[in-house]
LUMTIKOL-549882 format. One record per residue (C-alpha): residue number from 1; residue in one letter; z, x, y. Coordinates in nm, 3 decimals, padded with zeros to 5 digits. Example, Ala and Ser with C-alpha at 12.3 -4.5 7.8 and 13.67 -1.06 7.14 Angstrom:
residues 2
num	residuo	w	u	v
1	A	00.780	01.230	-00.450
2	S	00.714	01.367	-00.106
end
This chain:
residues 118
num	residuo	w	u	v
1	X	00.000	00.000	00.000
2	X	00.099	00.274	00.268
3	X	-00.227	00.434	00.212
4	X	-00.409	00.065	00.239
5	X	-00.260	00.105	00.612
6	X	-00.290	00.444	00.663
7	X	-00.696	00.378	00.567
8	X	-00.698	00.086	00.785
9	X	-00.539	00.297	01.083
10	X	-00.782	00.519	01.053
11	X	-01.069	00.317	01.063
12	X	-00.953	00.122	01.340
13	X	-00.906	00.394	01.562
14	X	-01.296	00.463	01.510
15	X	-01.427	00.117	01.582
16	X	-01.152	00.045	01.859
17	X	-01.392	00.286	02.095
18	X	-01.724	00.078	01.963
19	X	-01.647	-00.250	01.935
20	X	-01.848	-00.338	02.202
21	X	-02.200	-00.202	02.053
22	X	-02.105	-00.437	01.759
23	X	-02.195	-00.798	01.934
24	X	-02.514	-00.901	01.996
25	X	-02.514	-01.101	02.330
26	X	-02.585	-01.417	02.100
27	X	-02.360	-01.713	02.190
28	X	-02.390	-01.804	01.804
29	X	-02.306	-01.493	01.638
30	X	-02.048	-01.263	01.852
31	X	-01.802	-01.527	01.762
32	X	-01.830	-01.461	01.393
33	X	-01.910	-01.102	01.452
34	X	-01.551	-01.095	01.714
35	X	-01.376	-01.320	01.424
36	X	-01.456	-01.046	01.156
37	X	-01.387	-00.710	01.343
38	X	-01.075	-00.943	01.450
39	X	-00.991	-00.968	01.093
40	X	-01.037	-00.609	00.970
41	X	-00.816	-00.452	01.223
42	X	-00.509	-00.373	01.238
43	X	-00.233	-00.321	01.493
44	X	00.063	-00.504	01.712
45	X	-00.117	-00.817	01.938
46	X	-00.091	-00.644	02.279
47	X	-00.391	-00.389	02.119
48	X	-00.606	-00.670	02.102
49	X	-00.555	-00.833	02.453
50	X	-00.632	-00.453	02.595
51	X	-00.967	-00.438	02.341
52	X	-01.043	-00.815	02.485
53	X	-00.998	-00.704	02.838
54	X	-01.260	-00.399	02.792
55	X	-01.514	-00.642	02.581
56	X	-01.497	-00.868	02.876
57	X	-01.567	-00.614	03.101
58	X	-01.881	-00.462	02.900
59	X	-02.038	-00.789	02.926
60	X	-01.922	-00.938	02.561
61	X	-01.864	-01.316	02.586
62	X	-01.547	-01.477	02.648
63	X	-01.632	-01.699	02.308
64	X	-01.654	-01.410	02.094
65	X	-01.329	-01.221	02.290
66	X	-01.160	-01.519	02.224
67	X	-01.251	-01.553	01.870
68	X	-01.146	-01.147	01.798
69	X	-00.828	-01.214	01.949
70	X	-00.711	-01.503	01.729
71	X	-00.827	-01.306	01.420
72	X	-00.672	-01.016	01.527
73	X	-00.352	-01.214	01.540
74	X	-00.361	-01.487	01.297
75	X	-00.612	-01.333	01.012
76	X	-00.495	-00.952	00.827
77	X	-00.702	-00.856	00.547
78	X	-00.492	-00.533	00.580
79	X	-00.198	-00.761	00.508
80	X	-00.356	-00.938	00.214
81	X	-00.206	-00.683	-00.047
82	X	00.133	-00.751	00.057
83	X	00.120	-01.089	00.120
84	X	-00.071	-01.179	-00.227
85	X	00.233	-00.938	-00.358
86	X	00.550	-01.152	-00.243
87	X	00.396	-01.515	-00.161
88	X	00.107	-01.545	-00.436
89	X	-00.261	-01.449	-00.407
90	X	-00.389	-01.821	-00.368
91	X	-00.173	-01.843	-00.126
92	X	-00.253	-01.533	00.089
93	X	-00.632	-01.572	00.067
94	X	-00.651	-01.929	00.120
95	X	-00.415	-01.897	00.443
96	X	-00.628	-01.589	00.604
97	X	-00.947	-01.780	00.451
98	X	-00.788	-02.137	00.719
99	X	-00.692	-01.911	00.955
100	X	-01.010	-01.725	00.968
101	X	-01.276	-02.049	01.059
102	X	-00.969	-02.223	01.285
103	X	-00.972	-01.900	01.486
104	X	-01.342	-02.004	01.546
105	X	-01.260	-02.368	01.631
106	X	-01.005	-02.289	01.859
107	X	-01.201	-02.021	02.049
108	X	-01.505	-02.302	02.075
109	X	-01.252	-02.540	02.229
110	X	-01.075	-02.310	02.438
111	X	-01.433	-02.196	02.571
112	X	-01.477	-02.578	02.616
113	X	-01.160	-02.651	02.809
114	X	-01.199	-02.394	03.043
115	X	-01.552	-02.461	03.129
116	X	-01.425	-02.853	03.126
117	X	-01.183	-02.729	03.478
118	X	-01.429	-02.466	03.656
end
């Protein structure tokens, strides 16, 4: 398991500098492409409000920000290992599997309400 994380560290510390190059610009995609680099990293939820704050500013869509972050924080495939380990498998994949398209939902609606009160 520590070297799961240790793996996982790793790797995010290399994408964390390119997530950017990773989204398309398409208003359909970047929010699945935000909700799975969301899900494969790794790290305390003030990392990903920093991330979403430098996405926003390279032009990356407030959809697919939005989606990244509540992946980030709600989905950890990092996490699945332990989880499936001391609450059940079924029960780990099928909660990061919810979690996963309701992150997309809720990042469509949020995108919704705010455009509802500009």
């Amino acid at each position: 398991m520590i070297g799961v994380l240790l793996l996982i560290g790793l790797l995010n510390s290399l994408f964390q500098e390119n997530y950017a190059k990773f989204f398309s610009g398409n208003f359909l995609i970047d929010p699945l492409i935000g909700s799975i680099l969301g899900s494969i990293s790794f790290s305390i939820p003030l990392t990903s409000y920093i991330i979403g704050g430098e996405l926003l500013e390279s032009g990356v869509s407030l959809l697919a920000v939005t989606a990244f972050i509540m992946t980030w924080t709600t989905v950890g495939v990092a996490m699945v290992p332990l989880e499936a380990k001391y609450l059940g498998k079924k029960f780990a994949i099928v909660r990061n599997i919810i979690n996963f398209f309701f992150s997309i939902i809720i990042a469509i609606l949020t995108i919704l309400i705010v455009n509802l009160f500009k």
